[in-house]
C-alpha positions in Angstrom: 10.7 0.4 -0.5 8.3 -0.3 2.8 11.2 1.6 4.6 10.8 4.8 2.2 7.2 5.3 2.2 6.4 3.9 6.0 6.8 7.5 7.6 3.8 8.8 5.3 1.4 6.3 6.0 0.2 7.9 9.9 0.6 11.5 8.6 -1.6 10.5 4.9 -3.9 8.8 7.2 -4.4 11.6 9.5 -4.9 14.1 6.3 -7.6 11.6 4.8 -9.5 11.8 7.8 -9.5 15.3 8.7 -10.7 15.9 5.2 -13.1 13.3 5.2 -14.3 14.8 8.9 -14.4 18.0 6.9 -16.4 16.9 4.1 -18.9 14.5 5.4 -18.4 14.5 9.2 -16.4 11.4 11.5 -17.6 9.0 10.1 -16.7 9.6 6.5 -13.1 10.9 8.1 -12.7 7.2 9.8 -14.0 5.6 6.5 -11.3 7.6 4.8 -8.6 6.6 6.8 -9.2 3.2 6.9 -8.9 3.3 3.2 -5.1 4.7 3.8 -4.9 1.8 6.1 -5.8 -0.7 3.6 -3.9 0.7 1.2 -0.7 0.6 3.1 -1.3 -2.7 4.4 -1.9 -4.1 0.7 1.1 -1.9 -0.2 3.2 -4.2 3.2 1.5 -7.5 2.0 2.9 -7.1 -1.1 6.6 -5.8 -0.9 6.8 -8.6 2.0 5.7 -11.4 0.0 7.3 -10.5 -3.3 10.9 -10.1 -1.0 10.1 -13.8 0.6 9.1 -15.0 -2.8 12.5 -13.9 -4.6 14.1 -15.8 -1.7 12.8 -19.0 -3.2 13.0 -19.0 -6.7 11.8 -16.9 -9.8 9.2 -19.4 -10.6 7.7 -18.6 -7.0 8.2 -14.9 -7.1 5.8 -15.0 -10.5 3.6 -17.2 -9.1 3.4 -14.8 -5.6 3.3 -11.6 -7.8 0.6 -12.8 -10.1 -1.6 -14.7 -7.7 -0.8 -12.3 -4.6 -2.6 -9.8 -6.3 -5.4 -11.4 -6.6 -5.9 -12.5 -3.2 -5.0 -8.9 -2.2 -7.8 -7.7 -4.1 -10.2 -10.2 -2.3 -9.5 -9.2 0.6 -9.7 -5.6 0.0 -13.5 -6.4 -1.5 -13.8 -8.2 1.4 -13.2 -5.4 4.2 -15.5 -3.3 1.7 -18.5 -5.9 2.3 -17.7 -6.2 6.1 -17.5 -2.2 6.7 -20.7 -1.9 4.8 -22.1 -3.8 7.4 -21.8 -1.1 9.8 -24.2 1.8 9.9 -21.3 4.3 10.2 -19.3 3.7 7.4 -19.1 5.6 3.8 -18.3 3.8 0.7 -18.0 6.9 -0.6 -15.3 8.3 1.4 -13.6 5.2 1.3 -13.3 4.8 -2.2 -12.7 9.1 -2.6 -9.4 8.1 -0.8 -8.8 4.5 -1.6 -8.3 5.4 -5.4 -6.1 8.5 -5.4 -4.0 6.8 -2.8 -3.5 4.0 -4.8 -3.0 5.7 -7.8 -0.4 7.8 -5.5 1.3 5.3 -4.3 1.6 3.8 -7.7 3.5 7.2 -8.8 5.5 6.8 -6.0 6.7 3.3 -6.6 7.8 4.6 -10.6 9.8 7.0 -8.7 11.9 5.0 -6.8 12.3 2.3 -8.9 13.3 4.7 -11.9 17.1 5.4 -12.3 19.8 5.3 -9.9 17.9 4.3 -7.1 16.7 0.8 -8.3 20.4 -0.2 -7.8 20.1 1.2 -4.3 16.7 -1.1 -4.1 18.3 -4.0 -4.9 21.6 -4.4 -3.4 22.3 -6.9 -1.1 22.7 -5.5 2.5 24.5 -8.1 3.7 27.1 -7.9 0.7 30.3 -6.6 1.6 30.7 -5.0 -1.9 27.6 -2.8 -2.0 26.9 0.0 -4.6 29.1 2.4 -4.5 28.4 6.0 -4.2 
């Protein structure tokens, strides 16, 4: 899934900032942006450690997919409270694009994981059988 929504993170990232630049000026456009950023890189974070996890064992993959998410929270409160520190950045603009580009991605993830394409999702690559098509 990090393969199928990788070439929209520059181009939604560029979008959030123009219309943050539009709305409330650069600095609200970089907030924004960075927002897309985090986003993405909880959206990585996640996919990578839940693939490594399922490597291991199911007991592991729970324990990554419950617990990851709250250390992925943590440290997305934790890039709020260090951004805040600086004088240019806008909560507001971060959150304006943090939320529906969660909530986007979310969407996103239903989509591919719904129907045929689950099965493409989780064959094995290195399987000589494969799904067929």
């Amino acid at each position: 899934m990090i393969r199928r929504i990788s070439p929209f993170a520059f181009p939604v990232a560029f979008a959030a900032f123009a219309l943050g630049a539009l709305v409330g000026g650069t600095d609200a456009g970089w907030s924004a942006a960075i927002a897309i950023v985090v986003v993405y890189a909880n959206f990585v974070a996640h996919g990578s450690s839940l693939a490594l996890a399922a490597t291991i064992s199911p007991a592991v993959l729970y324990a990554v997919g419950l617990g990851g998410f709250l250390v992925r929270l943590g440290v997305i409160v934790l890039v709020i409270a260090l951004l805040q520190r600086t004088e240019w950045f806008s909560i507001l603009a971060f959150i304006a694009a943090l939320i529906p580009a969660t909530i986007a991605l979310l969407v996103v993830e239903m989509k591919l994981l719904s129907g045929r394409m689950q099965a493409d999702l989780w064959a094995d690559p290195n399987s000589r059988r494969g799904v067929t098509r």
